[in-house]
C-alpha positions as CSV (number, residue, x, y, z in Angstrom):
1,X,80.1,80.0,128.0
2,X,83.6,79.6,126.5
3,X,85.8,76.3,126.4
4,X,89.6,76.3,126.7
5,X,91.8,73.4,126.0
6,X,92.6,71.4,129.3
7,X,96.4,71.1,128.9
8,X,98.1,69.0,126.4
9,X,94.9,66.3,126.7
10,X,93.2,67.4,123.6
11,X,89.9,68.2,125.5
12,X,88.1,71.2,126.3
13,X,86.3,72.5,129.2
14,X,84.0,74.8,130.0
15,X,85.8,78.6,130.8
16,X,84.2,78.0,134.9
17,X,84.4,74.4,136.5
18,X,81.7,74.9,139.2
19,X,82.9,73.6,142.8
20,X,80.8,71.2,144.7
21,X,81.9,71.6,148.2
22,X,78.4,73.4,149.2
23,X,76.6,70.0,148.2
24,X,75.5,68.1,151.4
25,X,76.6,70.8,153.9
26,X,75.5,74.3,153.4
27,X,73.6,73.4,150.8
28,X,70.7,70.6,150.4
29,X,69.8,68.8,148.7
30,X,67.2,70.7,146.4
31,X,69.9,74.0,146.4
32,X,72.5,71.7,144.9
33,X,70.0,70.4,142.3
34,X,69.5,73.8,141.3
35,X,72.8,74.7,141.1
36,X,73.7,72.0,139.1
37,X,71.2,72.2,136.5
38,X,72.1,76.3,136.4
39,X,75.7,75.4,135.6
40,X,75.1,72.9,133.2
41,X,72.0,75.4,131.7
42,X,74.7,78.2,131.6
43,X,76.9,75.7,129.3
44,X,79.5,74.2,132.4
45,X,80.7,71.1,131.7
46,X,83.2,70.9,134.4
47,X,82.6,70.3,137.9
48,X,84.7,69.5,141.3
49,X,84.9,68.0,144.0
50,X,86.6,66.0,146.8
51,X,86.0,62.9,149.2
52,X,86.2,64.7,152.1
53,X,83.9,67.2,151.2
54,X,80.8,66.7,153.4
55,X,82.1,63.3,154.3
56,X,81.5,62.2,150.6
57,X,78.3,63.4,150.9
58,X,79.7,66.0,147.9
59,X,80.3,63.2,145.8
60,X,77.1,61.2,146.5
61,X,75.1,64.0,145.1
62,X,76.9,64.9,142.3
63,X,77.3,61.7,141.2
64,X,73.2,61.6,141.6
65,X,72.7,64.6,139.4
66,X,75.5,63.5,136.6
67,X,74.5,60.0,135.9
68,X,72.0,60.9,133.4
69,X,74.8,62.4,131.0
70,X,77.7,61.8,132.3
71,X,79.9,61.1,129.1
72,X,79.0,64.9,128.8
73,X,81.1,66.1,131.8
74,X,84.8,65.7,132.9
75,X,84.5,65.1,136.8
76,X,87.2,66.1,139.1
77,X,87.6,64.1,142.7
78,X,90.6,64.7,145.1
79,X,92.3,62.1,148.0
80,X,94.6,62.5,150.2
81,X,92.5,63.9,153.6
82,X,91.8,61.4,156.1
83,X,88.7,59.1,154.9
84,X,88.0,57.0,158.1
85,X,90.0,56.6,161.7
86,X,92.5,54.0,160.1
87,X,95.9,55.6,160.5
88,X,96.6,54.4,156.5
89,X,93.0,56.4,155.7
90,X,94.9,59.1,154.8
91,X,98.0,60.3,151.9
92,X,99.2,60.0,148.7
93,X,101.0,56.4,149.4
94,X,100.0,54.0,146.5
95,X,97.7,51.8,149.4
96,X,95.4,55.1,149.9
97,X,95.0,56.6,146.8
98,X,93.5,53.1,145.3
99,X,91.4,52.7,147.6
100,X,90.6,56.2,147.9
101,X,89.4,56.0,144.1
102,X,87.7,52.9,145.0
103,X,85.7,54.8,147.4
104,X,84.8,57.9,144.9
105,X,83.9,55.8,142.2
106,X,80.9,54.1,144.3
107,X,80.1,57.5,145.4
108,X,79.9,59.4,141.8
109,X,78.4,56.2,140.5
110,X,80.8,56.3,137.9
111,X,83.3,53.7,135.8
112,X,86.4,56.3,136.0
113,X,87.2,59.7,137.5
114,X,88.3,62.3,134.5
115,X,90.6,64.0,137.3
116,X,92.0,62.6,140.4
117,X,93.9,65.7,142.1
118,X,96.0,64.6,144.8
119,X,94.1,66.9,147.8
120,X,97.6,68.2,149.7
121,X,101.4,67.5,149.6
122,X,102.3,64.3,151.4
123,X,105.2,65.1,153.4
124,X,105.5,61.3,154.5
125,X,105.2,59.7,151.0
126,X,108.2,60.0,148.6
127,X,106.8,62.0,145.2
128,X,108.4,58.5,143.4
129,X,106.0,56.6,145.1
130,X,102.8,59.4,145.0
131,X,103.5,59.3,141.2
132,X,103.6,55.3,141.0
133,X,99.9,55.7,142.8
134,X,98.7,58.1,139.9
135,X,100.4,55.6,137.5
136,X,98.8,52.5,139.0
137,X,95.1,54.2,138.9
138,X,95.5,56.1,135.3
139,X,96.6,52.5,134.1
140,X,93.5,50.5,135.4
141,X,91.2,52.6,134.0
142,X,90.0,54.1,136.6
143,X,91.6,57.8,136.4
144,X,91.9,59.5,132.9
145,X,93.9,62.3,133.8
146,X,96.5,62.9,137.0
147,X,96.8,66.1,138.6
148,X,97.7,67.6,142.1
149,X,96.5,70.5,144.6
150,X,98.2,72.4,146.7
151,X,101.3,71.8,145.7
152,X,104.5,73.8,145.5
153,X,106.0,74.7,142.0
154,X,109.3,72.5,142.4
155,X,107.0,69.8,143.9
156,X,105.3,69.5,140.9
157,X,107.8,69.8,138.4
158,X,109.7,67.0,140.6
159,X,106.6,65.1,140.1
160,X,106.3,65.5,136.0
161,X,110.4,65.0,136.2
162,X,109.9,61.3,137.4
163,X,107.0,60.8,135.1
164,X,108.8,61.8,131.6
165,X,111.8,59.7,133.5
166,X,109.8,56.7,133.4
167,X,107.4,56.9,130.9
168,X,104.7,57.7,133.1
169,X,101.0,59.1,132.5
170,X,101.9,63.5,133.1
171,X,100.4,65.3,135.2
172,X,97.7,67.1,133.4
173,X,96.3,69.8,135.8
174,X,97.1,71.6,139.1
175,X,94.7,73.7,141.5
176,X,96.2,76.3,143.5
177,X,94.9,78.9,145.4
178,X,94.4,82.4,143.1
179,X,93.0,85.9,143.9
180,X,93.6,89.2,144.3
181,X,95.2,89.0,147.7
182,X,96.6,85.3,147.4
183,X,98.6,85.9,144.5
184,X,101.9,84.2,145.5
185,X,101.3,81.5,142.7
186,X,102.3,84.3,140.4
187,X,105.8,83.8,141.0
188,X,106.7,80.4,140.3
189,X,103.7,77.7,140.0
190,X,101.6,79.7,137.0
191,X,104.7,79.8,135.0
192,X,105.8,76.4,135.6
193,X,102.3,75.5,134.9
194,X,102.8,77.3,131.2
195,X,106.4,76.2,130.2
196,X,104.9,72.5,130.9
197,X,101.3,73.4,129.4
198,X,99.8,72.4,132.4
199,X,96.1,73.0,132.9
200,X,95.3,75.6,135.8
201,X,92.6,75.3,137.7
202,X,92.8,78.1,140.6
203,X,90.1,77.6,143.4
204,X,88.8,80.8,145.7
205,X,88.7,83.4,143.2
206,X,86.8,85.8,145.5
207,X,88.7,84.9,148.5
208,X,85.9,83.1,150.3
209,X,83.8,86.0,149.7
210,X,86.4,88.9,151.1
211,X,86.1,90.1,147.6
212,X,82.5,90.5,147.5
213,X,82.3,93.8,149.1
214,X,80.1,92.4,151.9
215,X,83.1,92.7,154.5
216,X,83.5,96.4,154.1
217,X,82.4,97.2,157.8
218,X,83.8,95.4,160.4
219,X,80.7,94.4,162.3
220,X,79.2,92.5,159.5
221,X,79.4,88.8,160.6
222,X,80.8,85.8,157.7
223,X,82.9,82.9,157.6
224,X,86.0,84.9,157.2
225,X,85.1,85.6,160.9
226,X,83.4,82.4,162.3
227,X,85.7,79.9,160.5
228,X,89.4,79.7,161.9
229,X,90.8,78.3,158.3
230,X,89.4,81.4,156.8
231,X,90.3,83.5,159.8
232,X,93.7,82.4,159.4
233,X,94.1,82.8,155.6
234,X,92.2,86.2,155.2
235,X,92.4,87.7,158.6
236,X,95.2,90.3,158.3
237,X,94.3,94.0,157.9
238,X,95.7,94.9,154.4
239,X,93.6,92.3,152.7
240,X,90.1,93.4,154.2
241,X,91.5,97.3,153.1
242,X,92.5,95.6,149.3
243,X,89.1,94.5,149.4
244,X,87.6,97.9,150.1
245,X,89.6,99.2,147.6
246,X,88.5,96.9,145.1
247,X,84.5,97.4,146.2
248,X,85.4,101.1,145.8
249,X,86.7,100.4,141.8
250,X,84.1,98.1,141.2
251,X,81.5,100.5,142.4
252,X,82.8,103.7,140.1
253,X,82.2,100.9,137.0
254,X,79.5,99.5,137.6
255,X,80.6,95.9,138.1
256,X,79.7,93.1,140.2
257,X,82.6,92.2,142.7
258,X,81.8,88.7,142.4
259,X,82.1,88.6,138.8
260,X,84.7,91.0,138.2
261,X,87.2,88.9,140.6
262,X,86.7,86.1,139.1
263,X,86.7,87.1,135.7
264,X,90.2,89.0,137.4
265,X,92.0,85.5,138.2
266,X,90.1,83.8,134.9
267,X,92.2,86.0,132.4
268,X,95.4,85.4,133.7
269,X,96.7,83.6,130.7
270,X,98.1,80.9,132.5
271,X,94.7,79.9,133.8
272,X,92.4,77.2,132.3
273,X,89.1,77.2,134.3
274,X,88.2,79.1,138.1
275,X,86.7,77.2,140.5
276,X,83.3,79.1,141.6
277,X,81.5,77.5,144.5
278,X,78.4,79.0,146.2
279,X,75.5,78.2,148.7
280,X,72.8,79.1,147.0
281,X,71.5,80.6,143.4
282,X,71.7,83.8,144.3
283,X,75.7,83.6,145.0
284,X,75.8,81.1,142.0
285,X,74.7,84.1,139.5
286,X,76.9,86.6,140.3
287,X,79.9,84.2,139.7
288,X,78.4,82.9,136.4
289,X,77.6,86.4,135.6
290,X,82.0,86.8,135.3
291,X,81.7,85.4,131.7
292,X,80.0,88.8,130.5
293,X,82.6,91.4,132.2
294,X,85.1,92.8,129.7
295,X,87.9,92.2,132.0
296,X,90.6,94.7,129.2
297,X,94.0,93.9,129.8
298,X,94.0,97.6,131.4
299,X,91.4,96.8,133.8
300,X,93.4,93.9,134.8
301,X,96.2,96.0,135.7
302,X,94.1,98.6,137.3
303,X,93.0,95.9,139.4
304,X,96.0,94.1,140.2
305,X,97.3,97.6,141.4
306,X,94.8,97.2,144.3
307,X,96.7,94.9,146.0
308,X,100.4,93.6,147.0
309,X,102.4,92.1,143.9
310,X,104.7,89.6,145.2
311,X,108.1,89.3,144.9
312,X,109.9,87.2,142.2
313,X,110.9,84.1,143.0
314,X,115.1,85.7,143.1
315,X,113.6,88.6,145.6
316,X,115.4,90.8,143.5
317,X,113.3,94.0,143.8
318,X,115.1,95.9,141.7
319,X,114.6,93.6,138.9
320,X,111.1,94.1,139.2
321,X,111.2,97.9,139.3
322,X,113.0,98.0,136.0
């Protein structure tokens, strides 16, 4: 396992940051134990998570399994979701996010939070005052780095805009969404990530598993079929045949699809670390196994031929003909 520089922060993380969102929910207790001590045996050193995940029950256990060497790791947490019935449970206003962190910290049994992503754009909360929130918690000590999810690229920018104004803590990471058939952050937020050297740290990377070849007859049951969010983001014909197309490639080389699309999204030079996330060891392998594919920048292309490049950011077609 490779380590890459995590922004302009002067640390490195590990090439994978492994995703905890299985912990508590499909995954027990003794499957997240094993997962976590196979990342950290395969050389991670970075892992995520967020308070909603499980109804912190995410949090609760990986904050179990890192407490023994946790000056080791750089932890990731995200607010913004709703954490109780309370109307103000909810946002990035300056009232929720503290208390938000409040609320991880216990959880993760921890003294500060490397990353605090805030979860979603907070269309009711001025970016002025969801910056002063990151401010507030970076000063205390109880957030090392800022970063946000989620969020558009002229959101973000807006966002390190104030904080140079002011003299603010910058934001040091963002996590969009990043695969073969999600690749609209190609057109404006992973180049505004890399003229502000701006960690990336894309989640999905096999599209919630459309990309593991498994989907390749439609009678074969998943969550892209039983869950409505995944329904809804993956659902439309062309990405299911993309994904056939890109089982058929993988098949001719020999390649896992699993590893091969995350290693795909992982050497976009833009991006610092893919989220993997998985139920149980056997899905946790095949992503770890990404490290080993020579992903050539020819392979890349032959790849990223698969599926629909977007347009640029102008929708001037002809530009991007020529």
């Amino acid at each position: 396992m490779k380590t890459k520089p995590f922004g302009r922060t002067g640390i490195q993380v590990s090439q994978l940051c492994f995703g905890t969102m299985s912990f508590g929910g499909d995954a027990d207790e003794a499957t997240s134990a094993a997962m976590y001590a196979a990342c950290r045996d395969a050389g991670i050193n970075f892992f995520d998570t967020a308070d909603q995940y499980n109804a912190g029950k995410s949090e609760e256990m990986l904050g179990r399994f890192a407490k023994a060497h946790r000056d080791d790791l750089v932890l990731a947490t995200k607010c913004f979701n709703p954490s109780g019935p309370d109307i103000n449970a909810r946002g990035s206003n300056r009232r929720h996010v503290v208390r938000a962190v409040e609320a991880s910290l216990r959880r993760l049994q921890t003294d500060r939070i490397d990353v605090l992503y805030l979860h979603q754009f907070d269309q009711r909360t001025p970016i002025e005052e969801s910056m002063r929130a990151l401010e507030d918690v970076v000063r205390s000590g109880k957030v090392i780095y800022p970063a946000v999810s989620n969020w558009a690229a002229w959101a973000t920018q807006r966002g390190l805009d104030i904080q140079e104004a002011r003299g603010w803590n910058r934001l040091q990471a963002i996590q969009p969404m990043y695969n073969l058939v999600k690749r609209q952050a190609e057109v404006e937020i992973l180049p505004m990530a890399e003229a502000n050297d701006v960690a990336v740290v894309p989640y999905s990377p096999s599209a919630a598993g459309l990309l593991s070849g498994k989907y390749a007859r439609q009678d074969v049951a998943g969550r892209l079929r039983s869950n409505k969010m995944y329904e809804a983001r993956y659902g439309e014909a062309w990405a299911f045949e993309t994904a056939e197309r890109f089982a058929s490639l993988c098949a001719t080389r020999g390649l896992n699809p699993v590893s091969t699309a995350v290693a795909w999204v992982g050497t976009h030079p833009a991006v610092t670390a893919p989220i993997i996330g998985a139920r149980n060891l056997d899905q946790l392998k095949e992503s770890l196994a990404s490290v080993a594919v020579d992903m050539t920048a020819e392979l890349r292309a032959e790849i990223a031929a698969l599926s629909r490049t977007p347009p640029p950011a102008t929708d001037r077609l002809e530009e991007q003909r020529g």
